[in-house]
C-alpha positions in Angstrom: 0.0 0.0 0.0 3.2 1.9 0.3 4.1 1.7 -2.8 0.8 3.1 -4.7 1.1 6.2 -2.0 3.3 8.3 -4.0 1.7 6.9 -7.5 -1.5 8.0 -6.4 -0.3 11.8 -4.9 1.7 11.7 -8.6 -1.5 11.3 -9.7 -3.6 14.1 -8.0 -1.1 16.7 -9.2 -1.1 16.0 -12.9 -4.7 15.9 -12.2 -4.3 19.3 -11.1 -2.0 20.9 -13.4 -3.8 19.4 -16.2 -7.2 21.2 -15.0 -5.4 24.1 -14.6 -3.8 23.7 -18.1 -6.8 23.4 -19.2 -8.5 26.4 -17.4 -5.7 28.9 -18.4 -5.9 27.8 -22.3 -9.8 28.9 -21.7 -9.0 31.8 -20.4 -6.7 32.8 -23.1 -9.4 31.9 -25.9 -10.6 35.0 -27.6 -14.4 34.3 -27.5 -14.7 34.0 -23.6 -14.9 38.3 -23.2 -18.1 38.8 -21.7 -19.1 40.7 -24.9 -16.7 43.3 -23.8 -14.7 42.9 -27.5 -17.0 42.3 -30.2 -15.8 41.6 -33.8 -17.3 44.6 -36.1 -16.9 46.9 -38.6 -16.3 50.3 -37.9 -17.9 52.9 -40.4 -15.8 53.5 -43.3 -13.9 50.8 -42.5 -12.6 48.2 -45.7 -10.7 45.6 -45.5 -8.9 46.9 -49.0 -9.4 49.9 -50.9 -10.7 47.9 -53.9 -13.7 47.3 -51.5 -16.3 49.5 -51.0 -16.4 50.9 -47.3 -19.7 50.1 -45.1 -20.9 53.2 -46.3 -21.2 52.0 -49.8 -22.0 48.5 -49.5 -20.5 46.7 -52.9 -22.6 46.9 -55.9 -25.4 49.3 -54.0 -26.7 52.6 -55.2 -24.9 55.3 -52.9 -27.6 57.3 -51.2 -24.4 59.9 -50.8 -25.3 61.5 -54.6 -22.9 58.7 -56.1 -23.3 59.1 -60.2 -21.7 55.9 -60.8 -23.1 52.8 -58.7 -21.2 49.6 -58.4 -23.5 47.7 -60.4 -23.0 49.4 -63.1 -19.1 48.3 -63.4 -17.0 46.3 -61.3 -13.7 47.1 -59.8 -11.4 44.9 -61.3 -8.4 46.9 -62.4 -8.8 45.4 -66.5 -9.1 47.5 -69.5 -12.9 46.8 -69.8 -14.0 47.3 -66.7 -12.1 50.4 -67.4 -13.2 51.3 -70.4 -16.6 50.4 -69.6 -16.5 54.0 -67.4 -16.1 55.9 -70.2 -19.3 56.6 -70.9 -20.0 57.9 -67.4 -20.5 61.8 -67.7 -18.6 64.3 -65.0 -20.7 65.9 -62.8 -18.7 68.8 -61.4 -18.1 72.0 -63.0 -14.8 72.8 -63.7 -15.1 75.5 -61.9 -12.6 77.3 -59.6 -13.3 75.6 -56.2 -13.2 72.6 -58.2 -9.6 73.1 -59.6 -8.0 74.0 -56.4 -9.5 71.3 -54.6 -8.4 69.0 -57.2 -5.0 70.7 -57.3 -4.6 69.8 -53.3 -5.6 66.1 -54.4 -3.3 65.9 -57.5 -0.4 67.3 -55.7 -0.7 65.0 -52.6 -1.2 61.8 -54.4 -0.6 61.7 -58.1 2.4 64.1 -58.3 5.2 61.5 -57.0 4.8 59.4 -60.2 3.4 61.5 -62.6 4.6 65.2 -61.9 3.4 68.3 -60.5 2.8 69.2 -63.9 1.4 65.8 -64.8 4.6 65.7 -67.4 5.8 62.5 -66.5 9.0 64.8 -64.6 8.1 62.7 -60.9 10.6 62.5 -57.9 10.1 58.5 -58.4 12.0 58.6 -62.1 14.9 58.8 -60.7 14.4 55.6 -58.9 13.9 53.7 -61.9 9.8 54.4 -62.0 8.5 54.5 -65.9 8.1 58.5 -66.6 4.3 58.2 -67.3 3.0 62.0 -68.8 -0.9 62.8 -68.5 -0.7 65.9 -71.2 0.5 63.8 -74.0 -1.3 61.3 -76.0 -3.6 59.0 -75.0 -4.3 60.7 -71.9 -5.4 63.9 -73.7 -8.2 61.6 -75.8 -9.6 60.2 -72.9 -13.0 61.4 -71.3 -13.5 61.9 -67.9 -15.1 59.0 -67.2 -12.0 57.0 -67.9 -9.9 59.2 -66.2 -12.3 58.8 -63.1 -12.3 55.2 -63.7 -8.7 54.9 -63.5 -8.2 56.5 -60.8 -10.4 54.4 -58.7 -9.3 51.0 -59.9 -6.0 51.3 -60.8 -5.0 49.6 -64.2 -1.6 47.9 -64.7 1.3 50.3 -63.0 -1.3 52.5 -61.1 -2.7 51.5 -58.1 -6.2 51.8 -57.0 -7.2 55.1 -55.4 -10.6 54.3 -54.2 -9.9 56.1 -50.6 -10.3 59.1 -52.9 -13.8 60.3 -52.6 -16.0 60.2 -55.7 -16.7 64.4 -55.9 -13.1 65.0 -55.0 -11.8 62.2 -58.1 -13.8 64.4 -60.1 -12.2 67.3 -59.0 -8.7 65.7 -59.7 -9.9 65.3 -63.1 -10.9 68.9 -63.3 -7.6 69.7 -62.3 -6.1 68.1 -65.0 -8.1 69.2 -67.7 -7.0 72.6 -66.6 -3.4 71.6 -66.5 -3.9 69.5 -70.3 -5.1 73.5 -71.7 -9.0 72.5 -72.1 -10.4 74.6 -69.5 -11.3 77.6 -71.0 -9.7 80.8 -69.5 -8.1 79.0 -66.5 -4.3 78.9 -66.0 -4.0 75.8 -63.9 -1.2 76.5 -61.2 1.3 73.6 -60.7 2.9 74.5 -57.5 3.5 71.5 -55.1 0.6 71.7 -52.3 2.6 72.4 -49.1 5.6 70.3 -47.1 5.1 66.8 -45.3 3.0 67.4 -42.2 1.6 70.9 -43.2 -2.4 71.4 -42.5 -4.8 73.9 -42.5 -5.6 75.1 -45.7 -3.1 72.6 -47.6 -5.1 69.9 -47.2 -8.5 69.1 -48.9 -11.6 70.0 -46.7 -13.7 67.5 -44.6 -15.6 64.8 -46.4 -17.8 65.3 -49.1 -20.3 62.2 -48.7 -20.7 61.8 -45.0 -24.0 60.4 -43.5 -25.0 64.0 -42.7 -24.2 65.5 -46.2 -26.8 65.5 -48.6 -27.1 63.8 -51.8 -24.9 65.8 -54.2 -26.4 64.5 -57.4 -29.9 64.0 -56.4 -32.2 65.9 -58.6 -36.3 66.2 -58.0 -38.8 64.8 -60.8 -42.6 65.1 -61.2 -44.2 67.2 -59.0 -41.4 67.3 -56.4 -39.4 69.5 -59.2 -40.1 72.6 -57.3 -38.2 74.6 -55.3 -37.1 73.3 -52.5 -38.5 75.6 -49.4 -36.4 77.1 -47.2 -35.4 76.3 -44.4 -36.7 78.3 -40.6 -33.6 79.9 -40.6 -33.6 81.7 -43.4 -37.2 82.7 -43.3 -38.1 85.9 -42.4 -40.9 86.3 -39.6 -43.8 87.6 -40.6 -45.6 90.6 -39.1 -47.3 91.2 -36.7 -51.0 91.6 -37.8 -53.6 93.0 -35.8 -56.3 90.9 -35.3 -59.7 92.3 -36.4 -63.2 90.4 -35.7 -66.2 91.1 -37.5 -64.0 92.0 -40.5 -64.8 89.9 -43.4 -61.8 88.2 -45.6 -61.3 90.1 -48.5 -61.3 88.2 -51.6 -58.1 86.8 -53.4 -58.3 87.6 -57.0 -55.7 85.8 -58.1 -56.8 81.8 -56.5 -60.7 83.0 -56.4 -62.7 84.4 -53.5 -62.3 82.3 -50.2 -65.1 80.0 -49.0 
């Protein structure tokens, strides 16, 4: 009986190590939180940029004033899905907010390969990167639906730059229409956009299709194609009008006399 003694004490404490083994790897396991972290998705938040945020679910119609929905084309980076947005009509004017909001955009993120002047003259040349000019041929016989397409799916060299909000890719395009010559009376300027880590008015402004923005491109048919009324802000009170019993309403001539 001796002998099974320490057998059987040997026993109890692998007993006990294994159950607290077993306990600890428990405790360690990612789905025992209380519900204090939950998997989710934050808004805005992709998983790549070649996926639509939660914002714009993947192939839905943006209810943000989007003029190009995802079912219309997909967003593979291939010369037909590509050229398949060529078609697709700008909706900004060229105007001059337009231009320098689109020359903040251009300057940030498509002057290190193509140029500040879009000539191909980029800081990453020199590094061995293909000198790729956007006033030349083909780029000056594109419309601006390609141009809008290409800059959010990328196509062979070029990445995708779908973080790039839809009005503000339009505004890039702008932009470059101004720098290519075909803006009418507008001298496009070409001057980088600030130094690494300058703000303020060197960056773009807040976002342009936030929940509480509304819908850019939404335009009113049928008989909700009037004016829209303004808001009780802007209104004016009305005067004061003395009230006068036992006066009878006089009649409007112009809607008929009042019942």
């Amino acid at each position: 009986m001796s002998a099974n003694r320490p057998n059987a004490a040997l026993g109890r404490r692998l007993s006990r190590l294994t159950t607290a083994a077993a306990l600890s790897l428990l405790g360690a396991c990612s789905w025992f939180t209380d519900f204090k972290q939950q998997p989710k998705i934050d808004p805005w938040e992709s998983p790549a940029d070649s996926i639509p945020p939660r914002g714009n679910p993947q192939n839905s119609v943006s209810v943000y004033g989007s003029v190009a929905p995802g079912f219309i084309y997909g967003r593979a980076p291939l010369p037909g899905v590509v050229d398949s947005m060529s078609r697709i009509p700008n909706p900004v004017p060229a105007d001059a907010r337009s231009i320098e909001s689109g020359r903040k955009m251009f300057q940030i993120n498509c002057a290190p390969c193509h140029g500040a002047k879009a000539d191909g003259q980029a800081s990453v040349v020199k590094y061995g990167f293909a000198s790729i000019s956007l006033i030349t041929e083909p780029a000056l016989s594109r419309t601006d639906g390609y141009i809008f397409g290409m800059i959010r799916n990328g196509r062979g060299l070029m990445p995708t730059y779908n973080r790039i909000e839809e009005p503000d890719r339009w505004d890039i395009v702008n932009y470059l229409r101004a720098l290519q010559g075909k803006v009418p009376g507008v001298q496009a300027i070409a001057a980088p956009e600030g130094l690494p880590g300058e703000t303020g008015d060197k960056v773009p402004g807040v976002t342009q299709m936030g929940p509480n923005r509304p819908a850019p491109y939404f335009k009113r048919t049928g008989s909700q194609a009037g004016p829209p009324a303004a808001s009780a802000a802007t209104q004016a009170p009305a005067p004061a009008v003395p009230s006068q019993p036992n006066v009878p309403a006089r009649p409007d001539t112009t809607k008929g006399v009042r019942p």
